[in-house]
Structures are given as structure tokens and as C-alpha cells.
N, C-alpha and C positions, 0 to 999 in steps of 0.2 A: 441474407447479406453476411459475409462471415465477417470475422474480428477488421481484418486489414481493410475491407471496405468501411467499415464502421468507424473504425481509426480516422480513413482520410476524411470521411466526412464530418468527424467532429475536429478536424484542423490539430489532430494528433500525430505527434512524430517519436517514436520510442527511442529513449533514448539507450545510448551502448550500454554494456554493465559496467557497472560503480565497480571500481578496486575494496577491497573490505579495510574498516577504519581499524580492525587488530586484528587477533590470533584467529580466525577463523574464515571459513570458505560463503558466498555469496548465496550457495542452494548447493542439497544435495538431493542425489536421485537414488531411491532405493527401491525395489518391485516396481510398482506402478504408482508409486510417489512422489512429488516433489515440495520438499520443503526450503519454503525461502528464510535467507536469517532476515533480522528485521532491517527492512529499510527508516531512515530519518528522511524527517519532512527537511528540502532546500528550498531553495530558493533565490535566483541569482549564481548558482552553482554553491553555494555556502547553506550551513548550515541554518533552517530558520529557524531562530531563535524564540522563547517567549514563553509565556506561562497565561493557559486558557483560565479566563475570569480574572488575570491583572491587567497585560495588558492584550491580549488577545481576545476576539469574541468567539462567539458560537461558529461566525460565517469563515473567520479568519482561521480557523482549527478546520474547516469544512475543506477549504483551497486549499490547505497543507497535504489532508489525507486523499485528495483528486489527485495531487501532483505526486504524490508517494504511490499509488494505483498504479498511473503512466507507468511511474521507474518499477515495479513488479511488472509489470506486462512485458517493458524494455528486457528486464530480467530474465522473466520467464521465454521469450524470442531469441535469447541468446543463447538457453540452456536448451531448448528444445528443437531450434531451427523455425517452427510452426506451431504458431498459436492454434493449429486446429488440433494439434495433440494433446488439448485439454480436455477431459472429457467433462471436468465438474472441478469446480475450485470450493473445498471440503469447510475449510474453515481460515479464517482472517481474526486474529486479535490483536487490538490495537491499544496502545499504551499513551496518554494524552497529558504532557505534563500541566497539572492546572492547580487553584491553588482550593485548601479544604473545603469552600463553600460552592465551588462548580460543583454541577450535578448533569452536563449537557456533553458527558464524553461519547456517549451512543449516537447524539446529532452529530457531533464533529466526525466522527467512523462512517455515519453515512454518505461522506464525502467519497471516501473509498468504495463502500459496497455498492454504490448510484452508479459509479462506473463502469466497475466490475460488471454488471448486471446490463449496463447499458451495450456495453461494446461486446459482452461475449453470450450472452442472451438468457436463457436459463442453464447455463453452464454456469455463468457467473456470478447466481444466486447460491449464497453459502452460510453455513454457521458461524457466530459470531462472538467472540468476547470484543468488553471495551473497558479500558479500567482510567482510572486517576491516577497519578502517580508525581512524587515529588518532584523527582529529577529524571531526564532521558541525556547517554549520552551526547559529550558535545553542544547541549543547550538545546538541542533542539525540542520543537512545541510537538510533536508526535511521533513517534514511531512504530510500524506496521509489519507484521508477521505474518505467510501463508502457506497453508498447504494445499495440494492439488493433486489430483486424480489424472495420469496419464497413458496417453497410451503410446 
């Protein structure tokens, strides 16, 4: 089944590409590269706001980093024409703003990499950072970075 079949069957609609919030371009492509900048978890088209272990849980960091995946796919679809031009998506790290006593920023990322993995198969299986972090712009509870192997 490739990505787009996979897509409609999980009731998945990509969305267009996000305008970038400053000084900087959405993805670039360099050799057989592509790096995405990071996208922020929304929701409702707005920033989702929150800080993992105040008022955000493990599950609610989880739905963030799924719907930040979608908008990387949406991204990657716009940069590339065809999601079958990935050959391998290299590495994802993701930054979770939470507060110093979460220790659960690796489950909330696997909201992301579940995805990943699910719609584009062992393509979508990739290396990983996850970190804590005080503040993400804009308030939002996560934000996600990737690179990927194209052809």
C-alpha cells in the first residue's frame, strides 16, 4: 500500500504548507536531502499551547506530535510533489515543552514516529532525538524537526 493509500485509510487529509512564523524558509533540499524546519504542534489552526506534566499529559503531547507528523507529510507532499520520493526519513527530533520533573518527552515523540512508520512503512522508521525544554516558540507544547533521504 503506498503512503496515499495509507493516508486515506487512516481518514488523513494533508494539509497545504504553513507560511514560516520568521526569517526562515519551510525545508530545504540539498543532494539527496531534505530538511524540514521545525514545525509547532496546532490545533484548531492556532498554536497548541501548554507545558507537558502542568497542564498537559503524556497522551495530550502524544495527539500534538501525530498532528505535527500529518503537517511534515503535508510539507514534505508540497516539496516533493510525491511522497514515494522518500526513500528513508533519517532522523526526527523533537523538542517538548514540559515542566523539570516530566521525564515522558520520548512517549509524547512517539506520537510522531507511530505515524511516521505507520503510513510510510519501513521508510518511516528513523533515528531519533527527544528533549525537555523550557519554552517552544509561540507557546506551543511541541515542536518537530526532520530529515529525509530523497530521491
Amino acid at each position: 500500500m503506498n503512503a496515499y493509500d495509507k493516508l486515506q485509510q487512516l481518514g488523513i487529509e494533508l494539509p497545504p504548507l504553513s507560511a514560516p512564523a520568521a526569517a526562515y524558509v519551510p525545508y530545504v533540499i540539498t543532494g539527496n536531502r531534505i530538511y524540514l524546519s521545525g514545525h509547532i504542534a496546532r490545533k484548531d489552526g492556532k498554536p497548541h499551547v501548554g507545558r507537558l506534566g502542568h497542564n498537559l499529559t503524556t497522551v495530550d503531547g502524544q495527539a500534538a506530535a501525530r498532528h505535527i507528523a500529518i503537517d511534515m507529510l503535508g510539507t514534505l507532499h508540497a516539496a516533493l510533489g510525491d511522497l514515494s520520493r522518500i526513500n528513508r526519513i533519517v532522523k526526527v527530533m523533537s523538542l517538548v515543552c514540559s515542566t523539570p520533573d516530566f521525564t515522558e518527552q520520548h512517549l509524547v515523540t512517539n506520537g510522531c514516529s507511530e505515524l511516521l512508520a505507520e503510513v510510510l512503512g519501513e521508510r518511516g522508521q528513523h533515528a531519533r532525538s527527544a528533549f525537555g525544554v523550557v519554552q517552544i516558540p509561540l507557546g506551543a507544547c511541541v515542536e518537530i524537526e526532520l530529515i529525509a533521504e530523497i530521491s
